[in-house]
FIMIKOL-987895 format. One line per field, with one value per residue (C-alpha): residue number from 1; residue in three letters; x negated, y negated, z negated. Coordinates in pm, 1 decimal, padded with zeros to 6 digits. Each point is the difference from the previous one (the first is absolute). Example, Ala and Ser with C-alpha at 12.3 -4.5 7.8 and 13.67 -1.06 7.14 Angstrom:
! FIMIKOL-987895
resi (1, 2)
resn (ala, ser)
east (-01230.0, -00137.0)
north (00450.0, -00344.0)
up (-00780.0, 00066.0)
//
This chain:
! FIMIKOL-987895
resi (1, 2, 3, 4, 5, 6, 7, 8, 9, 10, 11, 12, 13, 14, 15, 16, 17, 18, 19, 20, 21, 22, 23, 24, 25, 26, 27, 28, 29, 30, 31, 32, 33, 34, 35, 36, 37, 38, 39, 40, 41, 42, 43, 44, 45, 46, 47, 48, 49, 50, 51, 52, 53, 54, 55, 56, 57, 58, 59, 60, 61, 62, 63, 64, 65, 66, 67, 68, 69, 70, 71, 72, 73, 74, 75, 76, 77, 78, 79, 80, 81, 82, 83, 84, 85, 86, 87, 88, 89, 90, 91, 92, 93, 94, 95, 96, 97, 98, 99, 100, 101, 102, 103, 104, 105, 106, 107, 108, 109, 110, 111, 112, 113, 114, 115, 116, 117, 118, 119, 120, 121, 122, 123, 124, 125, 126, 127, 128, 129, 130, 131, 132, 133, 134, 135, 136, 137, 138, 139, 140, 141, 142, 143, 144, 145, 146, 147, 148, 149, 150, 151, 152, 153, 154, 155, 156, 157, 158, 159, 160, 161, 162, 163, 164, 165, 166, 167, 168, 169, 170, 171, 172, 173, 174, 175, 176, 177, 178, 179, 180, 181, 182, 183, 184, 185, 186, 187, 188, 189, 190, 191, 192, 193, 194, 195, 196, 197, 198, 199, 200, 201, 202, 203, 204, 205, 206, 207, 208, 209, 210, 211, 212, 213, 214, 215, 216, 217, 218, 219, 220, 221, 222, 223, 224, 225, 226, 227, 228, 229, 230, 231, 232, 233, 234, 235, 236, 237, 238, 239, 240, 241, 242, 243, 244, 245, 246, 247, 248, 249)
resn (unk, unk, unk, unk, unk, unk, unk, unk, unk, unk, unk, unk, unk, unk, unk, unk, unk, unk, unk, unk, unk, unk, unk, unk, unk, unk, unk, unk, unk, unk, unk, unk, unk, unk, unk, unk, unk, unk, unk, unk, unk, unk, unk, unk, unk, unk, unk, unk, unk, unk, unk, unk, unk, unk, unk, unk, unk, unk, unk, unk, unk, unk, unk, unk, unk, unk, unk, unk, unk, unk, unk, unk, unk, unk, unk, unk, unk, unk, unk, unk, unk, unk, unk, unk, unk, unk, unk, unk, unk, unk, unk, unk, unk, unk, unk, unk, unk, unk, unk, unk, unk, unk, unk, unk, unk, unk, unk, unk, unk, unk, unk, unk, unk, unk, unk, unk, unk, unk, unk, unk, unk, unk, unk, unk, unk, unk, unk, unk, unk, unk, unk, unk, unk, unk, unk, unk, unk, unk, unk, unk, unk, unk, unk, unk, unk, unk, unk, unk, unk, unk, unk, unk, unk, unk, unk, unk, unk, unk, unk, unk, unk, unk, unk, unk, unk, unk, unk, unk, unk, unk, unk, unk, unk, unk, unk, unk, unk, unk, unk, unk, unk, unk, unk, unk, unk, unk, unk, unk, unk, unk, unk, unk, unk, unk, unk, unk, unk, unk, unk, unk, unk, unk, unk, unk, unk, unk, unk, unk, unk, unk, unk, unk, unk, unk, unk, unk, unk, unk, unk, unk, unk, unk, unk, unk, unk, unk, unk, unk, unk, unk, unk, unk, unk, unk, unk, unk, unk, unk, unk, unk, unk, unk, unk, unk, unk, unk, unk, unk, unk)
east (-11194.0, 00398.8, 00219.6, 00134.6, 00210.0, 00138.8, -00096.4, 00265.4, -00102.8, 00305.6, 00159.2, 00313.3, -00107.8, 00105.2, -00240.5, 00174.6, -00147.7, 00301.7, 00168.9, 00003.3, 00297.4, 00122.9, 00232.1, 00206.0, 00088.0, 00343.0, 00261.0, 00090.3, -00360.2, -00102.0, -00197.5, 00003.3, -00130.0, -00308.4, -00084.5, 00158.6, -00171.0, -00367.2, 00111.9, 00082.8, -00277.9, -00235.8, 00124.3, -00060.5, -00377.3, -00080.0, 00180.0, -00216.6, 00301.8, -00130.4, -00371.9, -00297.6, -00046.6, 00406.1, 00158.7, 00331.2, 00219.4, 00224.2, 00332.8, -00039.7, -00039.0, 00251.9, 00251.1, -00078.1, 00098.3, 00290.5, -00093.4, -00167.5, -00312.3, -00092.1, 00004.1, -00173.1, -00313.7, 00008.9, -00070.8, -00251.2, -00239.3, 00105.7, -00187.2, -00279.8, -00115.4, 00026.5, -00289.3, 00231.5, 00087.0, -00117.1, 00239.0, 00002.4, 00158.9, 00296.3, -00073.1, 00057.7, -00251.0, -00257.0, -00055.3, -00331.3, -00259.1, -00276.1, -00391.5, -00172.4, -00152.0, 00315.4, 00156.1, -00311.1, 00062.2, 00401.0, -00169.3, -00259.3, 00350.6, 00208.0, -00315.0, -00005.3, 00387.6, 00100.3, -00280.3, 00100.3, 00391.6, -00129.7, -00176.7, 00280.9, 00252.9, -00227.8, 00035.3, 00383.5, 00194.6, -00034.5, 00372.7, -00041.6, -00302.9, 00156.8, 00293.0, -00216.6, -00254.1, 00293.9, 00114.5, -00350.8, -00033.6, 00316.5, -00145.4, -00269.4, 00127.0, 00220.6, -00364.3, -00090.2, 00339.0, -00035.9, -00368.3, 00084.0, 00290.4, -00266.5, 00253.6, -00272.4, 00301.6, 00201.5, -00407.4, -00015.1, 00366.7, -00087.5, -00340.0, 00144.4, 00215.5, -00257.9, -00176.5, 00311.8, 00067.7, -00318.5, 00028.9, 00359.8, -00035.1, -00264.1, 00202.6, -00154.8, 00225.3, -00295.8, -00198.5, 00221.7, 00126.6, -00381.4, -00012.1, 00290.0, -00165.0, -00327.1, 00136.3, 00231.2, -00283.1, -00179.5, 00299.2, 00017.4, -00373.7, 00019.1, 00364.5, -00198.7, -00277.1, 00210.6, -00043.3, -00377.0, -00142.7, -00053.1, 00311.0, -00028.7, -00054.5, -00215.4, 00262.2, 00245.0, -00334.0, -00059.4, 00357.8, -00005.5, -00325.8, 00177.1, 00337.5, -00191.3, -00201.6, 00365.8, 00134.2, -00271.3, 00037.9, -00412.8, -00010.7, -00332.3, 00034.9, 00291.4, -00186.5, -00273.7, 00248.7, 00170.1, -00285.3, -00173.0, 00291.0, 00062.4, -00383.1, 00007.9, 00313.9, -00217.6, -00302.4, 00192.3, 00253.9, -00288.5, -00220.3, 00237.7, 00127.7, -00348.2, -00096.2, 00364.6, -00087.8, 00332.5, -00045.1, 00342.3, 00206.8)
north (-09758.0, 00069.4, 00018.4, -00356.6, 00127.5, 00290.8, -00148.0, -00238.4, -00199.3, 00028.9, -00338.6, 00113.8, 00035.8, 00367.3, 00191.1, 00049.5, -00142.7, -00203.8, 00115.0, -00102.0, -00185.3, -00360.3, -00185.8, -00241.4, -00363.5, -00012.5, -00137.4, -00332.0, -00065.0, 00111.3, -00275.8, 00109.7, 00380.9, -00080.6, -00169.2, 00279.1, 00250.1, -00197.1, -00016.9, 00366.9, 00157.7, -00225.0, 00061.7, 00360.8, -00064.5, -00236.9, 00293.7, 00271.6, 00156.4, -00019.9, 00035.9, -00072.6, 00272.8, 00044.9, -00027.1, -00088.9, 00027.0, -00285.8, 00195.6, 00134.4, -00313.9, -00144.3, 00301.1, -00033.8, -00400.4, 00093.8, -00240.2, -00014.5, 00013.0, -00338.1, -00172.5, 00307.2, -00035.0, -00383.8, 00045.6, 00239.0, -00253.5, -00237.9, 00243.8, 00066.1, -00335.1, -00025.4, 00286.7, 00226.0, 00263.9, 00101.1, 00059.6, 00312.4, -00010.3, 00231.4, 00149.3, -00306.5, -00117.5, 00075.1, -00135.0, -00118.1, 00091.1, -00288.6, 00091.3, -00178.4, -00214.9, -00118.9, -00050.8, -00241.3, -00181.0, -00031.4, -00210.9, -00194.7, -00137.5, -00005.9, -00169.0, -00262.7, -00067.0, -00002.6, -00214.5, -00235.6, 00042.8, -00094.7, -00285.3, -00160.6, 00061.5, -00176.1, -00312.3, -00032.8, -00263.2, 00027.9, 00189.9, 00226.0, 00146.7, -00007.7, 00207.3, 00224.2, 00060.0, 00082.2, 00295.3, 00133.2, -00035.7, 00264.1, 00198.4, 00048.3, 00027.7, 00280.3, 00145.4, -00016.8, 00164.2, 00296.9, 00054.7, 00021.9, 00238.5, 00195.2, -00018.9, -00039.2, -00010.9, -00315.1, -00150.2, 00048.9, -00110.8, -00322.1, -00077.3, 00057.8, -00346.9, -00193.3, 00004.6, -00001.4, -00302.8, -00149.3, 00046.9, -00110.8, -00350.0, -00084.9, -00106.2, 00159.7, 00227.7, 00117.6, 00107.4, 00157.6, 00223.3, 00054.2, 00119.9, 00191.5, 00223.7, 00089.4, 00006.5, 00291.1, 00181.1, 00006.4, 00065.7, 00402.1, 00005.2, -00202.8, 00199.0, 00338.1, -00101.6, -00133.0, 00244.5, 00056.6, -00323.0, -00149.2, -00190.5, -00322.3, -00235.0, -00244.7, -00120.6, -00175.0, -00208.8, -00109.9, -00069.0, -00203.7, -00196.9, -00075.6, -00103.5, -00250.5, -00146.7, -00001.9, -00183.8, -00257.5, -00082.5, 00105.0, 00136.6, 00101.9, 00179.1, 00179.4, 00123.8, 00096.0, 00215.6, 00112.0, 00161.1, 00126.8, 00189.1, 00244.7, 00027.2, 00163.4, 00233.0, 00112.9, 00032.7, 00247.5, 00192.6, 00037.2, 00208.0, 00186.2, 00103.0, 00094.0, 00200.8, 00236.6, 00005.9, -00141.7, -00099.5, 00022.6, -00182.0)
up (-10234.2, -00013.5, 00349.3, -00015.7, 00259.9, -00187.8, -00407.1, -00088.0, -00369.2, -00218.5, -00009.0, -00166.7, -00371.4, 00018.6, 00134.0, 00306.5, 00362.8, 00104.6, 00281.9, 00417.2, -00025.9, 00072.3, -00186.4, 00144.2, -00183.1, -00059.3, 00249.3, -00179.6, 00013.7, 00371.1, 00190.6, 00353.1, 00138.7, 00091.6, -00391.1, -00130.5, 00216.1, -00089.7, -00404.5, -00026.3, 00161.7, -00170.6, -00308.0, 00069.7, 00100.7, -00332.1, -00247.2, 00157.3, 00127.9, 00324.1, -00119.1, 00249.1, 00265.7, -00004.6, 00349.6, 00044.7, 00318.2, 00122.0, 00043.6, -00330.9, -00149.6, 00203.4, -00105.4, -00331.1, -00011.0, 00196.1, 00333.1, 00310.5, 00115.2, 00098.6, -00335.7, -00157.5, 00275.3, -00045.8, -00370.9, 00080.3, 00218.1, -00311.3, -00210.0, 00257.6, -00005.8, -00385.8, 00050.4, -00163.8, 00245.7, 00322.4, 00296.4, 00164.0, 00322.4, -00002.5, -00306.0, -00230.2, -00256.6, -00200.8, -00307.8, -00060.9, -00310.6, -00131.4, -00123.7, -00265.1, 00269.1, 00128.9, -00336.3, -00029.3, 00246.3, -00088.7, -00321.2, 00203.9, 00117.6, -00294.9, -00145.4, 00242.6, 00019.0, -00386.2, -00067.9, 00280.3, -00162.8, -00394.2, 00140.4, 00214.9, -00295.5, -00229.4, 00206.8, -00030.8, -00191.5, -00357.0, -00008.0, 00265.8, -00168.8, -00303.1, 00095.3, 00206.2, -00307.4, -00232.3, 00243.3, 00019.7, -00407.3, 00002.3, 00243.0, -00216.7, -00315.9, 00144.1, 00121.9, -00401.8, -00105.0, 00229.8, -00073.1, -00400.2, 00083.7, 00234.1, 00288.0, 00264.2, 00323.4, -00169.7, -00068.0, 00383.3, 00076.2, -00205.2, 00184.2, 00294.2, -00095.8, -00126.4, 00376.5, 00160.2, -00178.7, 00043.6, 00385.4, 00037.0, -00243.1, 00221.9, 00267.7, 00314.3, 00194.7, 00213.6, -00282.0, -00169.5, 00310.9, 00064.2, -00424.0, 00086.2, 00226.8, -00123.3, -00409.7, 00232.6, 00113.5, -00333.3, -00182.2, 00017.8, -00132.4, -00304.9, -00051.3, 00007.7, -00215.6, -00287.5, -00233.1, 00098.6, -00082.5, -00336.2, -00184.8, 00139.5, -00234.9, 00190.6, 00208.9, -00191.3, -00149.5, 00359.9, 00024.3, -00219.9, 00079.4, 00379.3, -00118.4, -00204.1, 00230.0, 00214.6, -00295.5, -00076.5, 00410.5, 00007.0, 00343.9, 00029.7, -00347.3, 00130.1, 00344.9, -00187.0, -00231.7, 00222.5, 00206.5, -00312.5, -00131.2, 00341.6, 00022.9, -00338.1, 00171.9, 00258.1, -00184.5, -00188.0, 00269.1, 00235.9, -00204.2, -00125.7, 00310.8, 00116.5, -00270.1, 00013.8, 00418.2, 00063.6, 00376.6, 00122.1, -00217.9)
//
């Protein structure tokens, strides 16, 4: 089994490990320092550029974002209770690594939440569905364009929308904040194994079997959908990740 610590997957499409480095959002976009702070060195943590076993000091980050401390360690208990880092008291953080098992039980969530987000969407008004269905029809079509070009990163940029889209039509803020965090934690393992499972095809057929059941206002249909399709995610990811003994992802 690879260093996690030391092993960063290349996330860069040039064969390169990307480098420890934050990037600040630009100044006519800044929200305030502790947002900032919380966006950049997430950021770093979901595009393996601070990969799982990394440690990162607080006045580094904080001289590298140009600002104090303060907002810097607020963002950092942010990302400790998004089970993303853990603190290390005057040393800063470090960023934390997920096994199979916990992977598993990131999708016993997801399972529970996106199937709970199909069904409520399903029992909109007739418009409201419709409007929502016709964004997650694009989604997927862009899915299908990307798979025929082979262009497996815009396939994953595009599903990305389609459950970010089913999550935010459904009109719960606290499930979608609680999506937010776990789709986070599971997001560095699905990016690393991109390449290593096979094309996926499947998905955009269970796309399209929820955004119908969202359409036709069948709520039960679209739970059932909905749970079905990220079963058949895990079912996949988890094996895979078992049989390449990738325990610190």
């Amino acid at each position: 089994m690879a260093d996690a610590a030391t092993t960063k997957p290349d996330t860069t499409g040039t064969g390169e490990a990307p480098a420890h480095r934050l990037r600040p959002m630009p100044a006519a976009t800044k929200p305030n320092l502790v947002d900032l702070a919380y966006d950049a060195i997430k950021r770093a943590i979901l595009e393996n550029a601070y990969p799982p076993g990394h440690q990162a000091g607080e006045v580094e980050i904080a001289r590298q974002l140009d600002m104090s401390r303060t907002p810097v360690h607020e963002a950092m208990a942010r990302l400790q209770e998004e089970g993303l880092v853990r603190i290390l008291p005057k040393r800063g953080i470090l960023v934390l690594g997920l096994s199979p098992d916990d992977i598993a039980e990131i999708y016993d969530v997801i399972i529970g939440l996106e199937g709970a987000a199909g069904e409520r969407l399903a029992g909109l008004p007739a418009a409201e569905r419709a409007a929502a269905a016709g964004r997650l029809e694009r989604c997927t079509a862009e899915m299908d364009a990307a798979l025929a070009a082979n262009d497996r990163p815009a396939w994953a940029r595009a599903d990305k929308a389609f459950h970010d889209c089913l999550i935010d039509a459904c009109g719960n803020d606290r499930l979608r904040r609680i999506v937010g965090t776990v789709t986070d934690q599971l997001h560095r393992a699905r990016l690393f194994t991109l390449n290593l499972r096979p094309l996926p095809t499947r998905s955009a057929h269970d796309h399209a079997a929820l955004t119908a059941a969202i359409r036709a206002g069948d709520a039960e249909a679209a739970l059932a959908a909905a749970r079905r399709h990220r079963r058949h995610a895990r079912d996949e990811l988890i094996p895979l990740l078992r049989q390449l003994k990738l325990n610190n992802l």
